[in-house]
N, C-alpha and C positions, 0 to 999 in steps of 0.2 A: 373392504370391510363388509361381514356380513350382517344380516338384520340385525342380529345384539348383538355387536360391538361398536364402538366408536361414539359421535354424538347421540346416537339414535338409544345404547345402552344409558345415558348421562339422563336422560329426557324419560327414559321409564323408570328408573329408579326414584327419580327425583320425585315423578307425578306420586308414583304407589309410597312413597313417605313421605306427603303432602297427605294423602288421602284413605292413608286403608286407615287412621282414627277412628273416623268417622263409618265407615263401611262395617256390616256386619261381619260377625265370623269366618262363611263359606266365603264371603268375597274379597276378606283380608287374603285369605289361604289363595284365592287364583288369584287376585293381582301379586301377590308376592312372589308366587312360582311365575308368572310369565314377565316380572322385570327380573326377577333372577335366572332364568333360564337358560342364557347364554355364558354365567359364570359356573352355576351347575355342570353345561353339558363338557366348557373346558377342562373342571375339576373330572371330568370323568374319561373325556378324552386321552389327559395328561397318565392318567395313573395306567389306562388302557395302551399308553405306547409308552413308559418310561418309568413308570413307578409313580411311587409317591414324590410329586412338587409341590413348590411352593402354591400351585394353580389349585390342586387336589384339597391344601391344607384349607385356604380359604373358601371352597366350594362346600367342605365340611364343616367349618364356622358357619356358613349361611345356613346349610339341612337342617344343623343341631338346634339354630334358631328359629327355624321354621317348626323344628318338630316341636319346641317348647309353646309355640305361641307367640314367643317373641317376637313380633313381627316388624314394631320399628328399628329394633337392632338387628331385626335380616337386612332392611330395608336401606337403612343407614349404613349399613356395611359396604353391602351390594354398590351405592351410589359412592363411598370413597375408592372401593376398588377400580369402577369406572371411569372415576375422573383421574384417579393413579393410570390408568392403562392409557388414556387416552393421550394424557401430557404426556404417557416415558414412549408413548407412539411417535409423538410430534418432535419430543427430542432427538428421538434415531432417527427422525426421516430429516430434520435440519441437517444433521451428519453427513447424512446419505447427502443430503440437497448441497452440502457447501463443498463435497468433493464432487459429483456430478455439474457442480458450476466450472469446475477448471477448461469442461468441455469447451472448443471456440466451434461456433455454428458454422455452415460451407456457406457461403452463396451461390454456390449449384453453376452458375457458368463462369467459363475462362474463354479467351480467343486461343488459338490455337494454330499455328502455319502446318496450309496445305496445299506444299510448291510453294508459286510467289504470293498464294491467297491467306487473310487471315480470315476463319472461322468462327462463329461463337459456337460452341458444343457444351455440353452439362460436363462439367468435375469428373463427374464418375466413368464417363466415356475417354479421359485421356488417357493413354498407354504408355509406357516405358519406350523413351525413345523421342515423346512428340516435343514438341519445341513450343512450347508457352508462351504467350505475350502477354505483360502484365503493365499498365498502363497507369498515371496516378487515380488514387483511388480505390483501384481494385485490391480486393483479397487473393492473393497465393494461395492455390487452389493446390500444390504439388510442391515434395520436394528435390530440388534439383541443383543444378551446376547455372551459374551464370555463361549464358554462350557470348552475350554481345550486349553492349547499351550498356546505360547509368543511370542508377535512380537513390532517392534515399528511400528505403523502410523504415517503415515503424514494426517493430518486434516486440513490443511490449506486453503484444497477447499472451506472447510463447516466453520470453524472457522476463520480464518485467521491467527490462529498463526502459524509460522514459525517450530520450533522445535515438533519433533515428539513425541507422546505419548505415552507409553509403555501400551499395552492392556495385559492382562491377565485372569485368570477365575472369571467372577462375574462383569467384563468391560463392559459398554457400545460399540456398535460397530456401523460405520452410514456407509451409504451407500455416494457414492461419495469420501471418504478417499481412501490415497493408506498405502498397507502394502510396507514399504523400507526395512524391516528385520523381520527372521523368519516366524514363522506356527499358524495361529489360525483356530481354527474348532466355526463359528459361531452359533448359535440354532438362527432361523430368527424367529424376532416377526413381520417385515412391509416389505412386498414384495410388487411389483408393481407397480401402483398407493399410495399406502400408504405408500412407503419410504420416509426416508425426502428428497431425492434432488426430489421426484415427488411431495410431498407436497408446498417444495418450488418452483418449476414450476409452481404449480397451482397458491401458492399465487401471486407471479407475475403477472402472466398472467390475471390474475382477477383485480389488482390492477392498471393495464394503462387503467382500464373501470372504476375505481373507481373516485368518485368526492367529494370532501371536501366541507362543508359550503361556503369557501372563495369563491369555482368557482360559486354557484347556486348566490353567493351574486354579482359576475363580473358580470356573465351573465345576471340578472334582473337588474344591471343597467346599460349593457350597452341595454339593451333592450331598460330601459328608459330615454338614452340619444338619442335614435334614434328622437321621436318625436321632441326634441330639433334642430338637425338638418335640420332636414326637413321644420320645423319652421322659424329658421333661413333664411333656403334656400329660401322660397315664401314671406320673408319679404323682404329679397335683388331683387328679379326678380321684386313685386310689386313697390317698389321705384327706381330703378335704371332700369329695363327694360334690362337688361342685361343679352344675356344668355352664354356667356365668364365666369361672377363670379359666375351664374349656375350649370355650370360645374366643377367649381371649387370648390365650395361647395361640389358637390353630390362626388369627390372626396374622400371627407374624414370621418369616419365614427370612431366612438368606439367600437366596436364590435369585433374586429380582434384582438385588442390588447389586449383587457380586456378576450375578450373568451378564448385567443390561451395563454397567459403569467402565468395567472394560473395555470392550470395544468401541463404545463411544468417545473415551478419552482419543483412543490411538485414531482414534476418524480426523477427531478435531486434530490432533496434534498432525494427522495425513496434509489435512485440508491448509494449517497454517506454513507447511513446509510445501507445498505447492505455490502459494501466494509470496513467498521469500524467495523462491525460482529454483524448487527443488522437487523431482518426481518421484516418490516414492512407491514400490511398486507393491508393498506389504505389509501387515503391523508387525509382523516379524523381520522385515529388514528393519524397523526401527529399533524393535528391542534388540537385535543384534547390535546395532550401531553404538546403543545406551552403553552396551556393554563391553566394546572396543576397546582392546587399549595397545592395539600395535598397528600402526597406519604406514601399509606399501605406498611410495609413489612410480609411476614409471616418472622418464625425463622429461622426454621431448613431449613439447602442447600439454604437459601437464603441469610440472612447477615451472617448468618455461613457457614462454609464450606461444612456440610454434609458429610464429610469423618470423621466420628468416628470409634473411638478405644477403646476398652474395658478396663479401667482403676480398676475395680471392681466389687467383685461378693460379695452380703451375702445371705450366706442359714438361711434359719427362721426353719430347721427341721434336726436335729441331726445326722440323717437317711441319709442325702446327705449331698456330702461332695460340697466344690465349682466345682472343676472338672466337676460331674457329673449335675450337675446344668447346666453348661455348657455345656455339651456333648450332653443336652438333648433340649436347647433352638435351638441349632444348628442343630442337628438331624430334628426335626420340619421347621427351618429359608433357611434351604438350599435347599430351594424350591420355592422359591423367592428372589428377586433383589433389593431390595430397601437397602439403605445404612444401615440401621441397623441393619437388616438380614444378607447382606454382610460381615459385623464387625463380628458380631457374629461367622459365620463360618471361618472367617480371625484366631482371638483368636480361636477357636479348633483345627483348623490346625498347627496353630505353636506350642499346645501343643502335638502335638504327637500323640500317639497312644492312641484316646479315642475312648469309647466306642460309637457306634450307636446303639440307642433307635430305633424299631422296631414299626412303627404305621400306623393311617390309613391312608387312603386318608386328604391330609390338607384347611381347608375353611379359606380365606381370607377374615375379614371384612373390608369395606375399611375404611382407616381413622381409627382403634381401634384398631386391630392386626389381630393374628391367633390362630386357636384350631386342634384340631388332638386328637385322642383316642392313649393310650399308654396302651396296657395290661387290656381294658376295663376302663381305669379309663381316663377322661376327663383334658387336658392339654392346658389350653388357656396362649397366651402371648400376653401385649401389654401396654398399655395407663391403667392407675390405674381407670381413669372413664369405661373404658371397662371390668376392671376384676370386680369390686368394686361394679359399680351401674348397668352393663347389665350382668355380670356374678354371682353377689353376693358372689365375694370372702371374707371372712372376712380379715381386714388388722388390727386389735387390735393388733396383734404380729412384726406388724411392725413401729408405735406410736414411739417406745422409739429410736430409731435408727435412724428414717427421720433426725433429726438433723443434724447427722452424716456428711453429705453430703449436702452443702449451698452453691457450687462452680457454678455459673451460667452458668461455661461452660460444666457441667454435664449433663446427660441426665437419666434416670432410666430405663429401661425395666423389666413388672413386669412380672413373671413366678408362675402360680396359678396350682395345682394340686390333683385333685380330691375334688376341692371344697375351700382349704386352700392355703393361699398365701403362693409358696414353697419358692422362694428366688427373689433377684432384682441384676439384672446385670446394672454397671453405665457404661454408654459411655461418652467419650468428644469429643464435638465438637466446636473448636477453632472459636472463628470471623475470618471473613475473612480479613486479613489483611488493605483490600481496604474500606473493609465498613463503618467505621468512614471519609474517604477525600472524598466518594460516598456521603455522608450526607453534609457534608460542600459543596461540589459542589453543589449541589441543591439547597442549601439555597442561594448561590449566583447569582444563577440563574432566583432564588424568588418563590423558593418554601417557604411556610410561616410554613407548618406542615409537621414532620415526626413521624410517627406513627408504633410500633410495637407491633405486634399480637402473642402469642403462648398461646401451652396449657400446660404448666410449670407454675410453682408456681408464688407464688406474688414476693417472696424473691428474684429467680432468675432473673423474668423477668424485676423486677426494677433496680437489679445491673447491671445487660447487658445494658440495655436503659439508666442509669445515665453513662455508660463507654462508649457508643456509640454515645448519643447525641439525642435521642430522644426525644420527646417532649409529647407524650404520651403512654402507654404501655398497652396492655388490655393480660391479662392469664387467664389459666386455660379454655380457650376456647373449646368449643365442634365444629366439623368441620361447621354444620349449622348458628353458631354464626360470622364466620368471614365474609361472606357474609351478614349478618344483618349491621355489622357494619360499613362493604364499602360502604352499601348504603346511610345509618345516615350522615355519613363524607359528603358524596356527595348533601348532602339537603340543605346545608347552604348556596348556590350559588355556592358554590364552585366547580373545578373540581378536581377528585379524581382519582388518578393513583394506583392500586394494583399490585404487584411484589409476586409470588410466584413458586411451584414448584412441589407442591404436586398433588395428583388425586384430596382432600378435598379441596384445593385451588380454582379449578375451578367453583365452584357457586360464589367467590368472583371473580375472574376474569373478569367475565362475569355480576356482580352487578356493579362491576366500570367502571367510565367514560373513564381509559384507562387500558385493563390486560395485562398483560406485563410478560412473562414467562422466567425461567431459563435455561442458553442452558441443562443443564444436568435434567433437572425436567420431570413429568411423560406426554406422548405424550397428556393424555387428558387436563391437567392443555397448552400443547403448541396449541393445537388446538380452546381451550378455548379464548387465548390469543389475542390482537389486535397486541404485538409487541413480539417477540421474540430473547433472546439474541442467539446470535452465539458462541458466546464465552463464556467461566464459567467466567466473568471479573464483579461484579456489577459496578465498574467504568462506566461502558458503557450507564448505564443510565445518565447519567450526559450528555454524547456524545450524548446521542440521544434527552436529552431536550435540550441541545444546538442549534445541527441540527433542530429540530423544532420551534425556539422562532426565528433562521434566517432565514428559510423559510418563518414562518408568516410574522415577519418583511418586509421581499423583497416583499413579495404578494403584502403588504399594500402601502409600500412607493410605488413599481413600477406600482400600479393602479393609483396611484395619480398623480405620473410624468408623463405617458399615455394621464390622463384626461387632463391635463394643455398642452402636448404638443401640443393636436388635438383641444383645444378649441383653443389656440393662433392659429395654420393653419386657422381654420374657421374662427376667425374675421378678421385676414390678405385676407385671400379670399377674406369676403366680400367685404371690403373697397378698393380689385380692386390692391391689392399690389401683389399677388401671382398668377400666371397663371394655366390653367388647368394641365399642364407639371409638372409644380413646386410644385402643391398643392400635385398632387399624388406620386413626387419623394419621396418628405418630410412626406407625410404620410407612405408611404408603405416602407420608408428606416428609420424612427421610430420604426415600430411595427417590423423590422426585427433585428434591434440593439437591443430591450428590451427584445425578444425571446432568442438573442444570448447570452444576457446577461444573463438571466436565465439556461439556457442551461450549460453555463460554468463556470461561474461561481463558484471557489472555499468555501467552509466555513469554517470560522476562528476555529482551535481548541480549546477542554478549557484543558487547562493545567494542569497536572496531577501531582501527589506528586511524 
């Protein structure tokens, strides 16, 4: 704040209309120029970078009262516009202050193993690679893979739920949670700037700069109600000769309201969908959202759970028995973190004492699977289009069995070995409880299309979709294909919301009109994303089209109410019914009511099953 503005403008207006009464002539005229000084030089400033504003209008209400004599209706002016600047100041910066709280603070050290030693070093000195130890108590300083130990988190910071999660090997781990009980040894994948409480810093912090359609649409018109004013005002001096309803005109302007109500809603409305366990990274992904009405799902970890369990293994080769099938998928899978890999070594662990296959270095395709040499002889696992049509495994020996297995909430993982499909381990992966009432919400909302996407059979992905409620179902997809098909959806005027979780996700993400990531899905599917859950809850989308369709709403209605309240001041102005006092009370105690109201403004929940 410079010298005049803020309390210190409040404090000289107020003194010099207390006191120029009393004061002679020449020293009405300088107190009044040096408490209005700072609205002046704005008024001069504005016009000098932008034209004529609403800043310009009232800095010329205060001259014309200056040049009359007028000096308490300079004075009185001067001191509501003051205390209008100062409160619509302290409502943007609460805005500012209730999304800048989502920030979670570091505590700046973690231990750290170095060999058989553990270290205390500062946060910011861990690297990609180092191996964490977080102890009860401490804050997760990194995030990362659980290598070893058991503890419960509290995650509340970063998700909002209350009860704590049991981590263990093969867990996610975020930085910002606290360990309440026990010992975990992290392996850090995102130190620094690339943690998520530093990611979500950033998005914040990028987001009270961001501007939604609605505000560019306030803005150009109240641009273009300036003219209007001004018109108004030289048609009343021209007929009436009056420069009392003048001043009372230049008074009042649209510009303040329409500029400043705006953004302030979509802050609030940022700041309550952060607290509900949602990251919003725009007030344009909101209003996009507002305005959704065809919601992609991918399958897996999205309307499912993504926590599978090995329900089944068949060996195609006489030679291996299930076990070793097993022993070997895992041997290879325990080298990565993705829920199916996890499963996989989950099931060899609880079988005991199996054997570990001895291999090479292992290549990750993304989106198809993985390969590794065992004994010189070549061991790919993944997706049947990966072994099938980019590995050219034959599957004639596996024809008569597919059958076998028609349970949609199955999953297959094919294991190909030295050229022949050796065996198929089944996973299930249950719906998520919530994702049928996550569909009915939306539709009540006026979503018109729900849409699911996998690369699973026709059989399965029709029975899921007729049990969940969908409205259309595409399978067998290749990962470049679900991006094709966000964009299709999104051609028909409509806008198009995609929800997924995967690495393969992210070209859909980023093809639809709104990407919307799973709190547990892979960082580049969340960085991909316009909205991010906090929470593993799909419900939560529901919450957050809600939160957006009441945001738009208030945008809309509270421009409208704006416009009506400043055009009724204006015609009362003219017609000589309202003073220069009154015009600016009424205007500048308007625009700070509709701020406040935006500001605080509660939103109705949608009610949950």
């Amino acid at each position: 704040m410079g010298f005049f503005d803020g309390k210190g403008a409040i404090k000289r207006a107020a003194v010099a209309l207390a006191i120029t009464p009393f004061l002679p002539p020449p020293l009405k005229l300088a107190l009044t120029l040096a408490a209005s000084f700072g609205a002046l030089k704005r008024g001069v400033k504005a016009i000098k970078k932008e034209g004529v504003t609403g800043e310009t209008m009232e800095a010329a209400a205060i001259a014309i009262s200056i040049a009359r004599g007028n000096f308490a209706s300079a004075n009185a002016t001067n001191l509501l516009i003051a205390i209008s600047q100062n409160v619509e100041n302290a409502i943007v910066r609460r805005s500012d202050d209730l999304l800048l709280s989502l920030n979670r603070p570091s505590s700046g050290l973690v231990w750290a193993k170095r060999g058989d030693q553990e270290t205390r070093i500062e946060a910011d000195e861990a690297r990609i690679g180092d191996v964490i130890v977080a102890y009860a108590g401490d804050t997760i300083e990194v995030d990362g893979i659980v290598l070893s130990g058991t503890a419960a988190v509290n995650e509340a910071a970063m998700t909002g739920e209350s009860l704590s999660v049991r981590k263990e090997r093969g867990a996610k781990a975020m930085s910002g949670t606290i360990v309440e009980e026990g010992r975990i040894e992290i392996y850090a994948e995102a130190v620094g700037a690339d943690r998520a409480t530093a990611r979500i810093a950033k998005v914040v912090a990028e987001s009270l700069s961001s501007r939604s359609q609605s505000q560019y649409r306030a803005n150009r018109l109240a641009d273009r109600l300036i003219p209007f004013s001004l018109g108004l005002t030289a048609a009343t001096f021209l007929l009436s000769r009056d420069l009392t309803k003048v001043e009372a005109l230049l008074q009042t302007d649209y510009s303040c309201a329409l500029r400043l109500t705006v953004p302030v809603a979509f802050k609030a409305a940022m700041y309550r969908a952060g607290k509900t366990g949602l990251l919003v990274k725009s007030a344009e992904s909101l209003e996009k959202l507002a305005k959704a009405s065809v919601f992609i799902f991918d399958k897996t970890g999205t309307i499912t759970s993504g926590e599978l369990e090995v329900v089944e293994i068949i060996s195609l080769n006489d030679a291996w028995s299930k076990d070793q099938i097993l022993a070997l998928a895992a041997s290879i899978e325990e080298h990565y973190f993705h829920p199916i890999a996890q499963a996989i070594v989950e099931a060899a662990r609880k079988e005991g004492d199996m054997r570990h296959f001895q291999h090479s270095s292992v290549e990750f395709i993304v989106a198809h699977g993985v390969f590794a040499f065992v004994e010189g002889k070549k061991v790919v696992i993944g997706s049947r289009h990966f072994l099938e049509e980019d590995e050219g495994v034959d599957f004639s020996s596996y024809k008569t069995i597919a059958a076998q297995f028609n349970d949609a909430n199955l999953t297959p993982l094919y294991i190909g070995f030295d050229g022949a499909l050796l065996g198929v381990v089944w996973l299930k992966d249950e719906p998520r409880k919530e994702s049928k009432a996550a569909l009915l919400a939306l539709r009540k909302l006026g979503v018109k299309k729900c849409v699911m996407l996998t690369g699973d059979s026709k059989e399965k992905a029709i029975a899921l979709s007729n049990e969940l409620g969908f409205d259309e179902r595409y399978y067998e997809l290749k990962p470049d294909e679900k991006a094709k098909i966000a964009k299709r959806l999104g051609k028909n005027g409509m806008v198009c919301a995609f929800v997924g979780d995967g690495i393969n996700d992210a070209p859909a993400l980023l093809s639809a009109d709104v990407g919307i990531a799973m709190q547990k899905g892979a960082d580049i599917a969340k960085i991909s994303a316009d909205i991010t859950l906090l929470k593993d809850d799909i419900f939560l989308l529901a919450d957050a089209k809600s939160i957006a369709e009441q945001t738009l709403s208030r945008v809309n209605s509270g421009s409208k109410t704006m416009i009506a309240v400043n055009t009724a001041i204006l015609c009362f102005a003219a017609i000589g019914i309202l003073s220069p006092i009154s015009t600016a009370f009424l205007h500048n105690g308007s625009t700070i009511a509709t701020l406040a109201i935006s500001a605080l403004r509660g939103f109705k929940n949608i009610e949950r099953p």
